[in-house]
mmCIF file of the N, C-alpha and C atoms, coordinates in Angstrom:
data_MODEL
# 
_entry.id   MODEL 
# 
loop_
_atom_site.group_PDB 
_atom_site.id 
_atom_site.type_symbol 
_atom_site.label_atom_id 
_atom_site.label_alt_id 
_atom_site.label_comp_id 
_atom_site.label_asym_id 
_atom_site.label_entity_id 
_atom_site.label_seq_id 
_atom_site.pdbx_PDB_ins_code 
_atom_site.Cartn_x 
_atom_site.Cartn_y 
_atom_site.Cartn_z 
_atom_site.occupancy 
_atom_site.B_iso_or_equiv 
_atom_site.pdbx_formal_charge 
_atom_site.auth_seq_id 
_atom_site.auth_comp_id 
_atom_site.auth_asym_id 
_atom_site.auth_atom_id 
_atom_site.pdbx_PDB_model_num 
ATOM 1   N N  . UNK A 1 1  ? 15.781  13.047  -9.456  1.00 0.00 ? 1  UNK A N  1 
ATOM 2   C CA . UNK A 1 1  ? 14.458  13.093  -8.912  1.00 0.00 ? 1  UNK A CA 1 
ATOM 3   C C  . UNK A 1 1  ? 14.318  14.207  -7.894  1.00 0.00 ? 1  UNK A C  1 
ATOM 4   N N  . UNK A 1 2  ? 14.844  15.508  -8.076  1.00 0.00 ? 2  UNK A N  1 
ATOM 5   C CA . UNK A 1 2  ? 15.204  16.357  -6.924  1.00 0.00 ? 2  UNK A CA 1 
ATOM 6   C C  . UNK A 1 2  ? 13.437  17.363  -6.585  1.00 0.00 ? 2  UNK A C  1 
ATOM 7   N N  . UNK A 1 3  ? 13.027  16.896  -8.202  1.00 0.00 ? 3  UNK A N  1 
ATOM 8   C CA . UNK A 1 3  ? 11.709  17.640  -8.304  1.00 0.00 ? 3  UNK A CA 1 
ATOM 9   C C  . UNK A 1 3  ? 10.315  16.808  -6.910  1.00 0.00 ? 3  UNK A C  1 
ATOM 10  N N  . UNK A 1 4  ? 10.780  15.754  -6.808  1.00 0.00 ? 4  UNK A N  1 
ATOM 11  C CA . UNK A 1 4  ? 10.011  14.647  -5.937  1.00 0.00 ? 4  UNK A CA 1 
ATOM 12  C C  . UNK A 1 4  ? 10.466  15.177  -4.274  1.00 0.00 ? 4  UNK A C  1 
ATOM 13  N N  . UNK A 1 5  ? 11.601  15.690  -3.918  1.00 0.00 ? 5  UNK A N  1 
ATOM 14  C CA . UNK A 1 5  ? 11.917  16.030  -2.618  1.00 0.00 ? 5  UNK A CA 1 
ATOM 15  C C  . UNK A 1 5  ? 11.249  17.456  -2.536  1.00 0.00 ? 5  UNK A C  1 
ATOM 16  N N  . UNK A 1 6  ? 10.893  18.383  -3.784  1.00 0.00 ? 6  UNK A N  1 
ATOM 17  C CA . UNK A 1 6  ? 10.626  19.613  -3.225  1.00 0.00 ? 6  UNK A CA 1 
ATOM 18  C C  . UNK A 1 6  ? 9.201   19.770  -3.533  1.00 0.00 ? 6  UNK A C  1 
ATOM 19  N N  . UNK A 1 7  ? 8.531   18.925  -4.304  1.00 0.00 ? 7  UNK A N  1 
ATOM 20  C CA . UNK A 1 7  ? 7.245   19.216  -4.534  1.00 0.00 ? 7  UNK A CA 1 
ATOM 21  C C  . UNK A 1 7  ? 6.229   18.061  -3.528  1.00 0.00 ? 7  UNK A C  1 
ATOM 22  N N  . UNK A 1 8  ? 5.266   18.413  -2.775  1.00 0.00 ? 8  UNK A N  1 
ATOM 23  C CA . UNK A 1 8  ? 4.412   17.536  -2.258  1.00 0.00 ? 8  UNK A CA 1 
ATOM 24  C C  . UNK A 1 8  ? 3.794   16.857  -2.912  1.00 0.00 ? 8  UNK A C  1 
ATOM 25  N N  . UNK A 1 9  ? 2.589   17.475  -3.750  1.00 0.00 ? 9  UNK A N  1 
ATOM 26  C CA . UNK A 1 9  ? 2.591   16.810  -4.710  1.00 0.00 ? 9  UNK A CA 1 
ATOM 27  C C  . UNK A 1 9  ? 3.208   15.323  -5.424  1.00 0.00 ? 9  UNK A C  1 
ATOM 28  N N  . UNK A 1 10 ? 4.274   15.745  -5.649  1.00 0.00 ? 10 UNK A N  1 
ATOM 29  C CA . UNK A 1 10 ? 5.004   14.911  -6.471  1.00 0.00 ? 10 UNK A CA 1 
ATOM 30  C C  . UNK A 1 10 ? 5.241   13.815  -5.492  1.00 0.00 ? 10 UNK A C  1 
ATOM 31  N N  . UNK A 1 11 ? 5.648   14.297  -4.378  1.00 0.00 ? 11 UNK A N  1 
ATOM 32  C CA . UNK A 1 11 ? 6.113   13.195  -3.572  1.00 0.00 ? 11 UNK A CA 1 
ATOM 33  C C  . UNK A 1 11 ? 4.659   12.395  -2.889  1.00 0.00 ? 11 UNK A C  1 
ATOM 34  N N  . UNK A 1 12 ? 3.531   12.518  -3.373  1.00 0.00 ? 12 UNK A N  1 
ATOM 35  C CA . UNK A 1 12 ? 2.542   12.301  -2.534  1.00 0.00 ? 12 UNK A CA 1 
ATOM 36  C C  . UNK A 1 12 ? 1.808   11.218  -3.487  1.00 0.00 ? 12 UNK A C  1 
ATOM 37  N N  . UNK A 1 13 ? 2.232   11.369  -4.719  1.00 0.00 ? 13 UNK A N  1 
ATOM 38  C CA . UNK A 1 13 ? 1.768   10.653  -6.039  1.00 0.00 ? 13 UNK A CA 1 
ATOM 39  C C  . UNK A 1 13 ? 3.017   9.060   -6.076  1.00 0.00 ? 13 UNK A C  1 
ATOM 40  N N  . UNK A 1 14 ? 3.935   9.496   -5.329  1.00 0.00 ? 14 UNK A N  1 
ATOM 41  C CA . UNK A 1 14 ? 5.022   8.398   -5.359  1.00 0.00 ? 14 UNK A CA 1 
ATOM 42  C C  . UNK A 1 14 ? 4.860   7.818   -4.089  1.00 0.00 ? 14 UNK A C  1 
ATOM 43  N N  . UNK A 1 15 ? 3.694   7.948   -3.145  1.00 0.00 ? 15 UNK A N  1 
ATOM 44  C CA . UNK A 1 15 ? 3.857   7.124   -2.378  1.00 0.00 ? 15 UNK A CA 1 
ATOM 45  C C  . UNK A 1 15 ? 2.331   6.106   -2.970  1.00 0.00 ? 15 UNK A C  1 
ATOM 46  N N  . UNK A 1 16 ? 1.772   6.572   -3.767  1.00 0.00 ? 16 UNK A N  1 
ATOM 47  C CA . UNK A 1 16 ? 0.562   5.440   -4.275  1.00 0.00 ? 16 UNK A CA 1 
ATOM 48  C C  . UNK A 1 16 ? 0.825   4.069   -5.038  1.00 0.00 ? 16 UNK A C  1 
ATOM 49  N N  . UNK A 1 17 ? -0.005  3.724   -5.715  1.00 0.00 ? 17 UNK A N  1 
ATOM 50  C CA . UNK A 1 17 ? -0.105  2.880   -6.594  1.00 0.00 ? 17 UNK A CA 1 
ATOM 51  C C  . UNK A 1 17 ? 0.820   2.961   -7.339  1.00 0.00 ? 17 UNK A C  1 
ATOM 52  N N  . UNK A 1 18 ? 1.670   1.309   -7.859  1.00 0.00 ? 18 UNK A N  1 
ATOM 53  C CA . UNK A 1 18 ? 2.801   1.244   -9.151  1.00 0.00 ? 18 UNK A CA 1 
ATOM 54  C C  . UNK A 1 18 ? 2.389   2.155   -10.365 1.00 0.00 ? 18 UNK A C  1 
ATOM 55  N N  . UNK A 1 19 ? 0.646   1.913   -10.467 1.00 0.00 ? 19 UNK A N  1 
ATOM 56  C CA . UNK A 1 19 ? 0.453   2.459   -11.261 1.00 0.00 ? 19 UNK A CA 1 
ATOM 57  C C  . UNK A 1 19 ? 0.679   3.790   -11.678 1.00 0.00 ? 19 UNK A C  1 
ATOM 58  N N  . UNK A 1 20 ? 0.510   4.562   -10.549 1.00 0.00 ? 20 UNK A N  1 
ATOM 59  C CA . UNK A 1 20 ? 0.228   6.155   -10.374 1.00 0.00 ? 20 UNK A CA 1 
ATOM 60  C C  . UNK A 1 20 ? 2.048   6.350   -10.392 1.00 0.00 ? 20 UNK A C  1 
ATOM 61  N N  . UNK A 1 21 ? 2.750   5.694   -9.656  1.00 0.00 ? 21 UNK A N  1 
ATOM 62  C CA . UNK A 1 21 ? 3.899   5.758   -9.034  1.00 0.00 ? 21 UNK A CA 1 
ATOM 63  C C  . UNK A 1 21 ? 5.248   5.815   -10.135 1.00 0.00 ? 21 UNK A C  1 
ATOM 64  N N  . UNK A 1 22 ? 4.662   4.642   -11.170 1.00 0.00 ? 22 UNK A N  1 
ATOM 65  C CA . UNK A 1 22 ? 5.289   4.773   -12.436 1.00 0.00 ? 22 UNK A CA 1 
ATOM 66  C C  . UNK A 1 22 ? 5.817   6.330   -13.277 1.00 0.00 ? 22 UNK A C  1 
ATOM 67  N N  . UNK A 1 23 ? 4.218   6.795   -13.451 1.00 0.00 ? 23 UNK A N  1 
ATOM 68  C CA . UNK A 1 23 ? 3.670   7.787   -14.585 1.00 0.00 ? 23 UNK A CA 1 
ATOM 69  C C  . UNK A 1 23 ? 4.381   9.002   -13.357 1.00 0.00 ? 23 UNK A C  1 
ATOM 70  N N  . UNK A 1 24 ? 4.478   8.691   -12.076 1.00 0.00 ? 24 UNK A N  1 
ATOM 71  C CA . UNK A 1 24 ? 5.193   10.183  -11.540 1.00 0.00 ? 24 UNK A CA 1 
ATOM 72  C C  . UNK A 1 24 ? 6.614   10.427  -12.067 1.00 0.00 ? 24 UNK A C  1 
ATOM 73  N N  . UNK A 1 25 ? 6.955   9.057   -11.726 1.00 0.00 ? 25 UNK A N  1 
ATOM 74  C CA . UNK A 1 25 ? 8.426   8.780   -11.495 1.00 0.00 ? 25 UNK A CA 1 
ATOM 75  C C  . UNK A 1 25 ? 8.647   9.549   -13.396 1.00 0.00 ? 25 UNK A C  1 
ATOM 76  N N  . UNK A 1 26 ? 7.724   8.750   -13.953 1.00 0.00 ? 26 UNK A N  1 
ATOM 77  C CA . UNK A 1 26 ? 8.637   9.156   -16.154 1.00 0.00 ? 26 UNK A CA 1 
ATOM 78  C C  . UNK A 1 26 ? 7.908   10.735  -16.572 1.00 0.00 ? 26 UNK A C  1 
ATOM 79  N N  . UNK A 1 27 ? 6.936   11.449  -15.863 1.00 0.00 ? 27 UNK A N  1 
ATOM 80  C CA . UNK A 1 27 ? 6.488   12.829  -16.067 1.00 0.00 ? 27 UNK A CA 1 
ATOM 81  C C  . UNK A 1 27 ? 6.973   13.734  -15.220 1.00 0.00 ? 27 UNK A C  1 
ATOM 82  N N  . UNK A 1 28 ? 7.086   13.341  -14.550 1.00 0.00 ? 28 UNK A N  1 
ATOM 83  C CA . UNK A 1 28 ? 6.904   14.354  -13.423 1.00 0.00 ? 28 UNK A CA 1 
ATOM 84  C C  . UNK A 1 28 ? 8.204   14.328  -12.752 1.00 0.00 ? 28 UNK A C  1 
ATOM 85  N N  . UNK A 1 29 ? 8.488   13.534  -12.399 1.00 0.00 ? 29 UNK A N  1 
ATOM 86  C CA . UNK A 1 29 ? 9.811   13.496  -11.193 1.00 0.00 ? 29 UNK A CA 1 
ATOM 87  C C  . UNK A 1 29 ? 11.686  13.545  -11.955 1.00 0.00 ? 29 UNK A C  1 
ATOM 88  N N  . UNK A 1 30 ? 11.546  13.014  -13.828 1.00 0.00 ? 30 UNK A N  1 
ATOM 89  C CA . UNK A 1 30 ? 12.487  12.783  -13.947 1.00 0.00 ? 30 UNK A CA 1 
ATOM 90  C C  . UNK A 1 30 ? 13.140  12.041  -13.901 1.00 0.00 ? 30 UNK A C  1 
ATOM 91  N N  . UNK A 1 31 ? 12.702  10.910  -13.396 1.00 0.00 ? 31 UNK A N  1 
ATOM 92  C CA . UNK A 1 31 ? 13.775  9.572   -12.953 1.00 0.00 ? 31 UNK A CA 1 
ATOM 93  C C  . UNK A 1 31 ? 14.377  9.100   -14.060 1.00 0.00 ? 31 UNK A C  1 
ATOM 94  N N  . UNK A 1 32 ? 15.727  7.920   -13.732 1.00 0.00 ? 32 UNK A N  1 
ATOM 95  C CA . UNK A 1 32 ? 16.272  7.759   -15.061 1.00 0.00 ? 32 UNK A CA 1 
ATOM 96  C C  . UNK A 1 32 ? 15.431  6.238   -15.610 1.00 0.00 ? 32 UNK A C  1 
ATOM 97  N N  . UNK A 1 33 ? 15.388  5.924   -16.844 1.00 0.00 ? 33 UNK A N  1 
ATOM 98  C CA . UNK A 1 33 ? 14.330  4.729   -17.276 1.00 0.00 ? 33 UNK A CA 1 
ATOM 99  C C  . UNK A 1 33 ? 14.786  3.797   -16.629 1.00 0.00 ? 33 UNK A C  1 
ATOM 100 N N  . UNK A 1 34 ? 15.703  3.167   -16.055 1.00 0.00 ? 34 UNK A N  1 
ATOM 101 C CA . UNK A 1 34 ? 15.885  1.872   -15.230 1.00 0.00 ? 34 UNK A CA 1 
ATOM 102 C C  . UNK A 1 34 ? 15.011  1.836   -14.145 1.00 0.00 ? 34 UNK A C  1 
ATOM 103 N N  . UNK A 1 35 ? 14.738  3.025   -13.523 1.00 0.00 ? 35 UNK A N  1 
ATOM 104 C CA . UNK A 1 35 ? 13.753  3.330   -11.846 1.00 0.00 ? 35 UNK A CA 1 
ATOM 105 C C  . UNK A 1 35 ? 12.459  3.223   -12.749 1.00 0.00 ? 35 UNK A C  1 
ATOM 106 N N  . UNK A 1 36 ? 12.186  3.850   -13.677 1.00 0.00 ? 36 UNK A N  1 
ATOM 107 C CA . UNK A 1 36 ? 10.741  3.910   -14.632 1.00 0.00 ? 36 UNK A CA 1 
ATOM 108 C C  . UNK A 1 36 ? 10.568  2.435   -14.786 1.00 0.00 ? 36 UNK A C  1 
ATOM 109 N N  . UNK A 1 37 ? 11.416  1.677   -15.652 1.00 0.00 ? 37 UNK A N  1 
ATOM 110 C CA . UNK A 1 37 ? 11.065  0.019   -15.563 1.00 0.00 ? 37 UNK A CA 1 
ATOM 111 C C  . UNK A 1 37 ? 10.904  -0.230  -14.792 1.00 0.00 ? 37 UNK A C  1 
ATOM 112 N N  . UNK A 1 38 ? 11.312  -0.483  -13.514 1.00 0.00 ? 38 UNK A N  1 
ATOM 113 C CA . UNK A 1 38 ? 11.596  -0.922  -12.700 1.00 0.00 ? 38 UNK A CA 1 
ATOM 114 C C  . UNK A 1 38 ? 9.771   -1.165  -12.057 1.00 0.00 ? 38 UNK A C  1 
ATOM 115 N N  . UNK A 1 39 ? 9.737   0.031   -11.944 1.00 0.00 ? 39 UNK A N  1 
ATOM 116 C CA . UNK A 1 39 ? 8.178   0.172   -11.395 1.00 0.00 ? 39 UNK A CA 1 
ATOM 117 C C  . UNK A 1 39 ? 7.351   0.430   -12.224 1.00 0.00 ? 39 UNK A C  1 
ATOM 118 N N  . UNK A 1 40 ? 7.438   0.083   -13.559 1.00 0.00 ? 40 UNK A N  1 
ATOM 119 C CA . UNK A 1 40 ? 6.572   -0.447  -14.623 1.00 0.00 ? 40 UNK A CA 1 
ATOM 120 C C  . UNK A 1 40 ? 6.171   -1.888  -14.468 1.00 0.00 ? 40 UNK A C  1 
ATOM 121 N N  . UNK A 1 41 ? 7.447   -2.849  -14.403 1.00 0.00 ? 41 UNK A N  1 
ATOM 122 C CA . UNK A 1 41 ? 7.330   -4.178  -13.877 1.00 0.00 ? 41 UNK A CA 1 
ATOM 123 C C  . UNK A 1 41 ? 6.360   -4.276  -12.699 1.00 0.00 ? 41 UNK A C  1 
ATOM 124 N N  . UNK A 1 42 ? 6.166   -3.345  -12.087 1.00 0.00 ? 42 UNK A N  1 
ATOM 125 C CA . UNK A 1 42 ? 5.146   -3.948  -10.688 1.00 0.00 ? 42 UNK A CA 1 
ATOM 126 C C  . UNK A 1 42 ? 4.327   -4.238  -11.236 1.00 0.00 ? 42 UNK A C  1 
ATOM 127 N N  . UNK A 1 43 ? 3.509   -2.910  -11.742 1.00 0.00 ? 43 UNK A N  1 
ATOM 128 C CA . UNK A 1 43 ? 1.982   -2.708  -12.299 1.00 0.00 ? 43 UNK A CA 1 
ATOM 129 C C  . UNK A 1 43 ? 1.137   -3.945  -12.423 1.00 0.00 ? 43 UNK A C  1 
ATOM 130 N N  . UNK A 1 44 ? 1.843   -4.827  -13.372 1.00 0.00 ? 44 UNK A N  1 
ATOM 131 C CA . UNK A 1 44 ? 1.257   -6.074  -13.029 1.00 0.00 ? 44 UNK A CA 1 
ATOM 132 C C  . UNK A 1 44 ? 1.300   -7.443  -11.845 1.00 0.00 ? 44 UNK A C  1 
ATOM 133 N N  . UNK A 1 45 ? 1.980   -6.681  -11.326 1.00 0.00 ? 45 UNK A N  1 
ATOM 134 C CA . UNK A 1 45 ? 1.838   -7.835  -10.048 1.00 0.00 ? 45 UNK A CA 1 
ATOM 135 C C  . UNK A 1 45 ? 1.205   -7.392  -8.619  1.00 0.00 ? 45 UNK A C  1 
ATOM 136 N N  . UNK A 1 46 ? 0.866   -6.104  -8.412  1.00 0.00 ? 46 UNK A N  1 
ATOM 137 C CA . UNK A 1 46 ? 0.777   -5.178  -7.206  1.00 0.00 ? 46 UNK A CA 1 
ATOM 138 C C  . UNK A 1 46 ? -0.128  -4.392  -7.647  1.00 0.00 ? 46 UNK A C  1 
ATOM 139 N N  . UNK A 1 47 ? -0.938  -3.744  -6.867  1.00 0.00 ? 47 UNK A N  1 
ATOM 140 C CA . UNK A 1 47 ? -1.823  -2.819  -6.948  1.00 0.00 ? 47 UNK A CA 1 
ATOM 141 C C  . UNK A 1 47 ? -3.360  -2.993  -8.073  1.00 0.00 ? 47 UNK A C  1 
ATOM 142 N N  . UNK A 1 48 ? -3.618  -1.746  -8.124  1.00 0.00 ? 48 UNK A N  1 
ATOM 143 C CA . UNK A 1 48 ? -5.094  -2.173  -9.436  1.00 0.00 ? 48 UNK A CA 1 
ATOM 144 C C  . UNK A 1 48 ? -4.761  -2.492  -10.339 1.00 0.00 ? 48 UNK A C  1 
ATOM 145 N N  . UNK A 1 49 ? -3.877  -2.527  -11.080 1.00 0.00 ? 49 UNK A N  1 
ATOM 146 C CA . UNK A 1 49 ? -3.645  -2.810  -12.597 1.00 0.00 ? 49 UNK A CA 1 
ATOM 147 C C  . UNK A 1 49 ? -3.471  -4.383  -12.095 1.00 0.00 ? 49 UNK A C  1 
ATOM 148 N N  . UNK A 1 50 ? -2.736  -5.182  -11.307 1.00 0.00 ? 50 UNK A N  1 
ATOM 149 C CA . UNK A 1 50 ? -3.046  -6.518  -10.700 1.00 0.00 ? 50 UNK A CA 1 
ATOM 150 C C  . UNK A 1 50 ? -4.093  -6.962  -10.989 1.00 0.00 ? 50 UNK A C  1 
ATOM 151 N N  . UNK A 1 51 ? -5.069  -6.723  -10.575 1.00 0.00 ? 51 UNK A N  1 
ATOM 152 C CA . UNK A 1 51 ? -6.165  -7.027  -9.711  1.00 0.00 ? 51 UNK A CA 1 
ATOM 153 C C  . UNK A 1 51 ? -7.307  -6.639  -11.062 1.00 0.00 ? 51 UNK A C  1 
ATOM 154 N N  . UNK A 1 52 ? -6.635  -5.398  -12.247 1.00 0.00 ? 52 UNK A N  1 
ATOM 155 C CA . UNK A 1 52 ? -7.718  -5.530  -13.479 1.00 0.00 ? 52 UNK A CA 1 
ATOM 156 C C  . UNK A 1 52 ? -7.052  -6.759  -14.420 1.00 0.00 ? 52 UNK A C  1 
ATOM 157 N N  . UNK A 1 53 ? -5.964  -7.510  -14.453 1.00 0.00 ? 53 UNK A N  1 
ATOM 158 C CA . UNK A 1 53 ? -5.382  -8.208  -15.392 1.00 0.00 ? 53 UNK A CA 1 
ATOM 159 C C  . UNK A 1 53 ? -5.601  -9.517  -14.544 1.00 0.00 ? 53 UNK A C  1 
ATOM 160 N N  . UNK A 1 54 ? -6.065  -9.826  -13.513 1.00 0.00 ? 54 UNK A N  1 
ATOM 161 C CA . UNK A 1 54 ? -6.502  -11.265 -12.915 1.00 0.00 ? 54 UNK A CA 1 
ATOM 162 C C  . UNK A 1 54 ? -7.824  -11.188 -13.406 1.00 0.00 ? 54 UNK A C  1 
ATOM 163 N N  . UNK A 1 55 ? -8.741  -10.335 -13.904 1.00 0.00 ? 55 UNK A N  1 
ATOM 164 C CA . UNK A 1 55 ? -10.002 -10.738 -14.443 1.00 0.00 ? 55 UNK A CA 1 
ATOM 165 C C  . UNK A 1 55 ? -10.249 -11.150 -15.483 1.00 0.00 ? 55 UNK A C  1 
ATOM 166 N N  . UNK A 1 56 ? -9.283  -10.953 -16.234 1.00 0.00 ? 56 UNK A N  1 
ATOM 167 C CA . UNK A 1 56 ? -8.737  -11.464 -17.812 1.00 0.00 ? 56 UNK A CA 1 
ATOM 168 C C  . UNK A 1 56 ? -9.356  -13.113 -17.834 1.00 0.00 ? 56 UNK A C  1 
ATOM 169 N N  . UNK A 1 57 ? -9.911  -13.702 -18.704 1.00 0.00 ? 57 UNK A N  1 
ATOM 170 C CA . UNK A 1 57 ? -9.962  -15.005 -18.671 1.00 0.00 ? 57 UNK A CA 1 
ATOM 171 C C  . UNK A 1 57 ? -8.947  -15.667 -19.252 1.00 0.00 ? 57 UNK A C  1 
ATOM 172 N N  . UNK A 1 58 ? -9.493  -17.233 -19.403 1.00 0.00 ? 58 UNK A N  1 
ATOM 173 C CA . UNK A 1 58 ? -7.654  -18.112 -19.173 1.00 0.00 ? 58 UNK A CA 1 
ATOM 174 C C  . UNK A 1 58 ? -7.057  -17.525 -20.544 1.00 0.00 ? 58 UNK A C  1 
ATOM 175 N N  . UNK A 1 59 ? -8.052  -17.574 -21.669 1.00 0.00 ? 59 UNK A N  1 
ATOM 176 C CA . UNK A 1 59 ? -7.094  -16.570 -23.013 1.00 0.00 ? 59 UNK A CA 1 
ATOM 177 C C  . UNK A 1 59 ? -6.284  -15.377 -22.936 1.00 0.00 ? 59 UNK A C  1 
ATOM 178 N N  . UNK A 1 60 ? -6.629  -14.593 -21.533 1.00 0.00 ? 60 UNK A N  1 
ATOM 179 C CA . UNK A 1 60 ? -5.861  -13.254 -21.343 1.00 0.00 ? 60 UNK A CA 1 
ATOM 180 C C  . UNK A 1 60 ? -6.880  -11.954 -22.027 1.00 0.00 ? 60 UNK A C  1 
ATOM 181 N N  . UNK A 1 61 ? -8.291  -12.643 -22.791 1.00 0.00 ? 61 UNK A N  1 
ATOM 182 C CA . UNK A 1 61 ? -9.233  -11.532 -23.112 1.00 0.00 ? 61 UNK A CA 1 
ATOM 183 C C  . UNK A 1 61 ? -10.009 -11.321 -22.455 1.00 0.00 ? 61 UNK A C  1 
ATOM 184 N N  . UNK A 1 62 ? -11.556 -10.454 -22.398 1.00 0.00 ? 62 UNK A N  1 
ATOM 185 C CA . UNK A 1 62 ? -12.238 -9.573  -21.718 1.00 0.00 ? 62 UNK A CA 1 
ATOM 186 C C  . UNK A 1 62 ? -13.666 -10.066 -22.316 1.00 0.00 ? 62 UNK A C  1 
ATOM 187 N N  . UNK A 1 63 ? -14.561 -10.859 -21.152 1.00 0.00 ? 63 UNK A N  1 
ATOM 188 C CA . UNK A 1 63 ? -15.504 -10.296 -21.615 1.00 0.00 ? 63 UNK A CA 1 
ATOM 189 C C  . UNK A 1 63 ? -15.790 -12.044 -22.522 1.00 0.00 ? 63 UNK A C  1 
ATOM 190 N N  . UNK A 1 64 ? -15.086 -12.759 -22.905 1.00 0.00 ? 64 UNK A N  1 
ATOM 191 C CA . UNK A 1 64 ? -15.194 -13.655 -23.255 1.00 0.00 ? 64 UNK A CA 1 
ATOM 192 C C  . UNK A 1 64 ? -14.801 -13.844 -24.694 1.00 0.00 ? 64 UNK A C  1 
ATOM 193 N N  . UNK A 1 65 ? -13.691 -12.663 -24.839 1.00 0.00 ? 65 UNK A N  1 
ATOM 194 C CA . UNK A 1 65 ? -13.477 -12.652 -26.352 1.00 0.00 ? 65 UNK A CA 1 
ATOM 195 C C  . UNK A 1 65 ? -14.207 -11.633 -27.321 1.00 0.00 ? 65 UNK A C  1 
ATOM 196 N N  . UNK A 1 66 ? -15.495 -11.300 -26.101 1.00 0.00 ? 66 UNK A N  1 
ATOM 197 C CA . UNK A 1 66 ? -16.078 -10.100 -27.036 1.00 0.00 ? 66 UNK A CA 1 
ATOM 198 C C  . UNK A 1 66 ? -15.219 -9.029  -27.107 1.00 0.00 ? 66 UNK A C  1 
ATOM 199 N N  . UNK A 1 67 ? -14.603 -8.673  -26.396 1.00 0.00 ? 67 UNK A N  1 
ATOM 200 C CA . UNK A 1 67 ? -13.753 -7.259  -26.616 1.00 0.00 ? 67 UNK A CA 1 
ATOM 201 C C  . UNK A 1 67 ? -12.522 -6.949  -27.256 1.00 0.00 ? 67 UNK A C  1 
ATOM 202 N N  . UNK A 1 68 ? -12.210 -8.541  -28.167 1.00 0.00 ? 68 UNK A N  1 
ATOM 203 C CA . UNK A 1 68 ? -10.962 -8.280  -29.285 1.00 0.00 ? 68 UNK A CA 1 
ATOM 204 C C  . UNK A 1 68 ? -11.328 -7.104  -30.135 1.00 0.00 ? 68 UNK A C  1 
ATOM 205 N N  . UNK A 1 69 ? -9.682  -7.011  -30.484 1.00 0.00 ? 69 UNK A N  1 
ATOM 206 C CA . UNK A 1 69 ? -9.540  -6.016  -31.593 1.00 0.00 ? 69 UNK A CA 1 
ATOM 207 C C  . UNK A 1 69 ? -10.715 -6.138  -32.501 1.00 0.00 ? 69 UNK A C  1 
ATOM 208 N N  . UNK A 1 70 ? -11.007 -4.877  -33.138 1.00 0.00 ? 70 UNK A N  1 
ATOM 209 C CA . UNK A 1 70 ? -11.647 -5.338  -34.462 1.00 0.00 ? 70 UNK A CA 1 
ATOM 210 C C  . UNK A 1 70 ? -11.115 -4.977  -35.712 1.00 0.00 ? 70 UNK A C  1 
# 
């Protein structure tokens, strides 16, 4: 992750959201996939991606079922 100590950027995207924090860590920064899981696993428990998957109803769909596959 040596690209994350020299770029601001990079390092500025890893202090946000699991979400954002993830996609730095597996594009951008290099990390090895255990650190990528790792903070893939948040996504759903922490931050916005949280907070869009608690609106889910008790089925886990959107909308009331209107927005299944078609």
């Amino acid at each position: 992750m040596s690209a994350a100590g020299s770029d601001p950027t990079i390092a500025w995207l890893l202090r946000g959201d699991p979400a954002i924090r993830s996609q730095a860590l597996r594009d951008l920064a290099n990390a090895a996939p255990g650190i990528v899981s790792r903070e893939e696993r948040k996504v759903a428990k922490e931050g916005w991606g949280a907070r869009l998957l608690q609106r889910q109803d008790r089925e886990c769909t959107w909308g009331g079922g209107l927005y299944t596959p078609k």
